[in-house]
C-alpha positions as CSV (number, residue, x, y, z in Angstrom):
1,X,0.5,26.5,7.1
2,X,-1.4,24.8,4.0
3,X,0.3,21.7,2.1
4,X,-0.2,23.5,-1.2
5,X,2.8,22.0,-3.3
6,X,3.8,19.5,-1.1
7,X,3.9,15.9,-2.9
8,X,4.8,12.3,-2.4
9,X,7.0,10.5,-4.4
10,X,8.3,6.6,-5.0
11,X,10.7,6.7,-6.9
12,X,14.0,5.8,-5.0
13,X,16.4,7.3,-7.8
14,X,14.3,10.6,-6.7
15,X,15.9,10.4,-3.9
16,X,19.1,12.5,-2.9
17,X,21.6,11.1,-0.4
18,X,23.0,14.1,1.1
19,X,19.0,15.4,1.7
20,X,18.1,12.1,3.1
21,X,21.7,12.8,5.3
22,X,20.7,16.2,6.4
23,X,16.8,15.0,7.0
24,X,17.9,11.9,9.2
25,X,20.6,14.2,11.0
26,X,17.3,17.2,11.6
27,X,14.9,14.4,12.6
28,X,15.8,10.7,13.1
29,X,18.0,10.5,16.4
30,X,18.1,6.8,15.6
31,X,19.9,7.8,11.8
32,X,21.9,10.3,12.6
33,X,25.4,8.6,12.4
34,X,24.4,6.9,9.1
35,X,27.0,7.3,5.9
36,X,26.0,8.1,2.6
37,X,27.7,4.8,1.2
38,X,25.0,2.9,4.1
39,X,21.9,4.7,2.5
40,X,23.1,3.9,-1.0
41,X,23.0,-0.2,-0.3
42,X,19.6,0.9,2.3
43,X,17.7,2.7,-0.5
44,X,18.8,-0.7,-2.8
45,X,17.1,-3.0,-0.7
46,X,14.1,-1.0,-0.1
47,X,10.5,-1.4,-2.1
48,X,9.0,0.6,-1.1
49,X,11.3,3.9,-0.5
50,X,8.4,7.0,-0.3
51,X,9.5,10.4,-0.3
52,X,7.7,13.7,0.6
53,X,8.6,16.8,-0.6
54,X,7.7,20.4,-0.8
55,X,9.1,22.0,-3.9
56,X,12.4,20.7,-4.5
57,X,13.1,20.3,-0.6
58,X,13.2,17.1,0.8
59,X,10.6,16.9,3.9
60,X,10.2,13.1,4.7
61,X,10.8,9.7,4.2
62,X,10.1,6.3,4.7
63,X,10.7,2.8,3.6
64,X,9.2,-0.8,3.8
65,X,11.1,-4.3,3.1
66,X,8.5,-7.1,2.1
67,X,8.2,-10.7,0.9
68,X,5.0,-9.2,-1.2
69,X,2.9,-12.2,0.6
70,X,3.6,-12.9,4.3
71,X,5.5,-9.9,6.3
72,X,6.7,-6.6,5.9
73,X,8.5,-4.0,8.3
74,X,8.6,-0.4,7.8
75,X,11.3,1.4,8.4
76,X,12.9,5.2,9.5
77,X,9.9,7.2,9.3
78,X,10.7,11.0,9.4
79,X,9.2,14.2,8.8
80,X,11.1,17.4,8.6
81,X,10.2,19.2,12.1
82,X,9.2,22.2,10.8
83,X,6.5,20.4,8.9
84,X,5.0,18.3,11.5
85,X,1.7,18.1,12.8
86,X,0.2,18.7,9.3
87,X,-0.5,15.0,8.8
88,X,1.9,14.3,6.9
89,X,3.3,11.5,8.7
90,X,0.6,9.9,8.9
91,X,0.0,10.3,4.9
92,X,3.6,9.0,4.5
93,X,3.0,6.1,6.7
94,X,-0.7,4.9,4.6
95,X,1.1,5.7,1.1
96,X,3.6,2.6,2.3
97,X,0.9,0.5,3.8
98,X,-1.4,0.9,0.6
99,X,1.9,0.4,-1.9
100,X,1.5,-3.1,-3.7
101,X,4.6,-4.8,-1.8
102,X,3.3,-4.1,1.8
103,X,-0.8,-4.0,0.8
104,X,-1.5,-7.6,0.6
105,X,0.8,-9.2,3.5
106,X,-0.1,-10.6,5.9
107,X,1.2,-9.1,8.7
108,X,2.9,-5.3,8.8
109,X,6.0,-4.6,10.9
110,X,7.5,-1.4,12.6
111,X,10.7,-0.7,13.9
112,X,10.0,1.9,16.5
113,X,11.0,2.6,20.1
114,X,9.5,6.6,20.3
115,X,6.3,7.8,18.9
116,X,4.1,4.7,20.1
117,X,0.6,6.4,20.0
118,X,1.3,7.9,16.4
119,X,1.4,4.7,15.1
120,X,-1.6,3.3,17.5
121,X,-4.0,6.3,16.1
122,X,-3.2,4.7,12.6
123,X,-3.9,1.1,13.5
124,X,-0.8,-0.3,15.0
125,X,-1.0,-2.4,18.0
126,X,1.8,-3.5,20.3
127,X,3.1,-7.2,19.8
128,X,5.3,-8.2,22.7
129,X,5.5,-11.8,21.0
130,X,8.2,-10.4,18.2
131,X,10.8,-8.0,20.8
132,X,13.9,-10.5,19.9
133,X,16.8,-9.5,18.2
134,X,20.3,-10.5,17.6
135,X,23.1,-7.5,17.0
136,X,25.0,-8.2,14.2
137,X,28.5,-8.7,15.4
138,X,31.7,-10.2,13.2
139,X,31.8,-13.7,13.1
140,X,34.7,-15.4,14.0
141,X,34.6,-18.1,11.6
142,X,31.8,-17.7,8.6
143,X,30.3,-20.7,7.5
144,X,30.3,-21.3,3.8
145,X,28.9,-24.3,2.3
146,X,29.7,-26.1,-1.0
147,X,27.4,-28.3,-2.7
148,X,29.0,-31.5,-0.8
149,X,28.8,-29.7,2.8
150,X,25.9,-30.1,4.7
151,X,24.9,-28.4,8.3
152,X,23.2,-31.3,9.5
Protein backbone atom coordinates (compact mmCIF):
# COMPACT_ATOMS: atom_id res chain seq x y z
CA UNK A 1 0.00 0.00 0.00
CA UNK A 2 1.38 3.42 -1.32
CA UNK A 3 0.49 6.86 0.61
CA UNK A 4 -0.62 8.39 -2.74
CA UNK A 5 -3.44 10.87 -1.48
CA UNK A 6 -2.82 10.74 1.99
CA UNK A 7 -2.15 14.37 3.59
CA UNK A 8 -1.62 16.20 6.73
CA UNK A 9 -3.46 18.88 7.92
CA UNK A 10 -3.41 21.75 10.85
CA UNK A 11 -6.16 23.17 10.82
CA UNK A 12 -8.28 22.18 13.98
CA UNK A 13 -11.74 23.43 12.47
CA UNK A 14 -10.61 20.57 9.84
CA UNK A 15 -11.27 18.47 12.28
CA UNK A 16 -14.58 16.42 12.74
CA UNK A 17 -15.58 15.24 16.21
CA UNK A 18 -17.46 12.24 15.57
CA UNK A 19 -14.25 10.94 13.15
CA UNK A 20 -11.87 11.92 15.83
CA UNK A 21 -14.67 9.74 18.19
CA UNK A 22 -14.66 6.82 15.92
CA UNK A 23 -10.65 7.04 15.35
CA UNK A 24 -9.91 7.20 19.24
CA UNK A 25 -12.64 4.39 19.78
CA UNK A 26 -10.55 2.08 16.61
CA UNK A 27 -7.14 3.01 18.00
CA UNK A 28 -6.54 4.93 21.31
CA UNK A 29 -7.47 2.47 24.21
CA UNK A 30 -6.51 5.38 26.47
CA UNK A 31 -9.52 7.70 24.47
CA UNK A 32 -12.00 5.55 24.03
CA UNK A 33 -14.59 6.73 26.75
CA UNK A 34 -13.96 10.40 25.65
CA UNK A 35 -17.37 12.62 24.76
CA UNK A 36 -17.68 14.77 21.97
CA UNK A 37 -18.48 17.86 24.24
CA UNK A 38 -14.54 16.76 25.95
CA UNK A 39 -12.88 16.90 22.43
CA UNK A 40 -14.56 20.16 21.65
CA UNK A 41 -12.88 22.13 24.78
CA UNK A 42 -9.55 19.44 23.99
CA UNK A 43 -9.18 20.52 20.32
CA UNK A 44 -9.67 24.43 21.92
CA UNK A 45 -6.79 24.20 23.95
CA UNK A 46 -4.65 22.59 21.56
CA UNK A 47 -1.82 24.37 19.16
CA UNK A 48 -0.84 22.35 17.58
CA UNK A 49 -3.98 19.84 16.58
CA UNK A 50 -2.36 17.79 13.29
CA UNK A 51 -4.53 15.70 11.30
CA UNK A 52 -3.78 12.90 8.69
CA UNK A 53 -6.00 11.98 6.24
CA UNK A 54 -6.56 9.87 3.19
CA UNK A 55 -9.19 11.39 0.98
CA UNK A 56 -11.90 12.58 3.07
CA UNK A 57 -11.29 9.76 5.77
CA UNK A 58 -9.86 10.68 8.87
CA UNK A 59 -6.64 8.39 9.55
CA UNK A 60 -4.70 10.06 12.45
CA UNK A 61 -4.17 12.53 14.86
CA UNK A 62 -2.22 14.29 17.26
CA UNK A 63 -1.82 17.34 19.35
CA UNK A 64 0.84 19.32 21.35
CA UNK A 65 0.15 22.10 24.30
CA UNK A 66 3.16 24.56 24.55
CA UNK A 67 4.31 27.76 26.35
CA UNK A 68 6.09 28.49 22.69
CA UNK A 69 9.48 28.90 24.84
CA UNK A 70 10.15 26.47 27.63
CA UNK A 71 7.96 22.99 27.54
CA UNK A 72 5.69 21.32 25.48
CA UNK A 73 3.75 17.84 25.80
CA UNK A 74 2.33 15.94 22.97
CA UNK A 75 -0.60 14.35 23.32
CA UNK A 76 -3.05 11.19 21.95
CA UNK A 77 -1.05 10.09 19.03
CA UNK A 78 -3.12 7.66 16.84
CA UNK A 79 -3.02 6.19 13.58
CA UNK A 80 -5.88 4.40 12.02
CA UNK A 81 -4.74 0.51 12.21
CA UNK A 82 -5.27 -0.30 8.96
CA UNK A 83 -2.74 2.33 7.99
CA UNK A 84 0.00 1.55 10.24
CA UNK A 85 3.43 0.66 9.58
CA UNK A 86 3.55 3.08 6.59
CA UNK A 87 5.36 5.69 8.63
CA UNK A 88 2.91 7.63 9.16
CA UNK A 89 3.14 7.92 12.75
CA UNK A 90 6.15 8.82 12.76
CA UNK A 91 5.45 11.74 10.01
CA UNK A 92 2.62 12.82 12.37
CA UNK A 93 4.79 12.91 15.31
CA UNK A 94 7.92 15.23 13.38
CA UNK A 95 4.98 17.52 11.65
CA UNK A 96 4.25 18.44 15.64
CA UNK A 97 7.72 18.59 16.75
CA UNK A 98 8.76 20.83 13.67
CA UNK A 99 5.36 23.16 14.13
CA UNK A 100 6.40 26.70 15.45
CA UNK A 101 4.72 26.28 19.02
CA UNK A 102 6.70 22.98 19.94
CA UNK A 103 10.03 23.74 17.47
CA UNK A 104 11.89 26.09 19.61
CA UNK A 105 11.17 24.79 23.38
CA UNK A 106 13.17 23.81 25.30
CA UNK A 107 12.27 20.64 26.34
CA UNK A 108 9.42 18.28 24.48
CA UNK A 109 7.00 16.14 26.53
CA UNK A 110 4.99 12.81 25.88
CA UNK A 111 2.20 11.32 27.52
CA UNK A 112 2.66 7.74 26.83
CA UNK A 113 2.58 4.45 28.72
CA UNK A 114 2.59 1.87 25.34
CA UNK A 115 4.65 2.25 22.31
CA UNK A 116 7.96 3.17 24.15
CA UNK A 117 10.50 2.16 21.35
CA UNK A 118 8.30 4.10 18.63
CA UNK A 119 9.01 7.16 20.22
CA UNK A 120 12.80 6.12 21.14
CA UNK A 121 13.56 5.40 17.21
CA UNK A 122 12.37 9.13 16.76
CA UNK A 123 14.54 10.65 19.53
CA UNK A 124 12.67 10.28 22.75
CA UNK A 125 14.49 9.24 25.75
CA UNK A 126 12.94 8.04 29.06
CA UNK A 127 12.92 10.81 31.97
CA UNK A 128 12.15 9.06 35.28
CA UNK A 129 12.73 12.59 36.95
CA UNK A 130 9.09 13.91 35.60
CA UNK A 131 6.64 10.48 36.52
CA UNK A 132 4.52 12.65 39.15
CA UNK A 133 1.06 13.38 38.76
CA UNK A 134 -1.87 14.45 40.71
CA UNK A 135 -5.61 13.06 39.60
CA UNK A 136 -7.90 15.68 39.35
CA UNK A 137 -10.51 15.06 41.95
CA UNK A 138 -13.43 17.67 43.27
CA UNK A 139 -12.30 19.84 45.67
CA UNK A 140 -14.06 20.23 48.67
CA UNK A 141 -13.69 23.81 49.21
CA UNK A 142 -12.16 25.89 45.98
CA UNK A 143 -10.08 28.58 46.82
CA UNK A 144 -10.93 31.92 45.22
CA UNK A 145 -9.03 34.94 45.91
CA UNK A 146 -10.08 38.64 45.79
CA UNK A 147 -7.74 41.37 45.30
CA UNK A 148 -7.53 41.89 49.35
CA UNK A 149 -6.94 37.88 49.89
CA UNK A 150 -3.68 36.69 50.01
CA UNK A 151 -2.35 32.80 50.30
CA UNK A 152 0.48 33.64 52.26
Amino acid sequence: MDNRGIYFCDRPEAVHLGDLKALFDLGAFWARERRLEDLVVMIANSDPVITVWDGAMLIGHGRATSDGVYRATIWDVVIHPDYQGRGLGRKLVQTILSHPKVCRVERVYLMTTHQQSFYERIGFTENASTTMVLPNQPMLHAISLTSQESLF
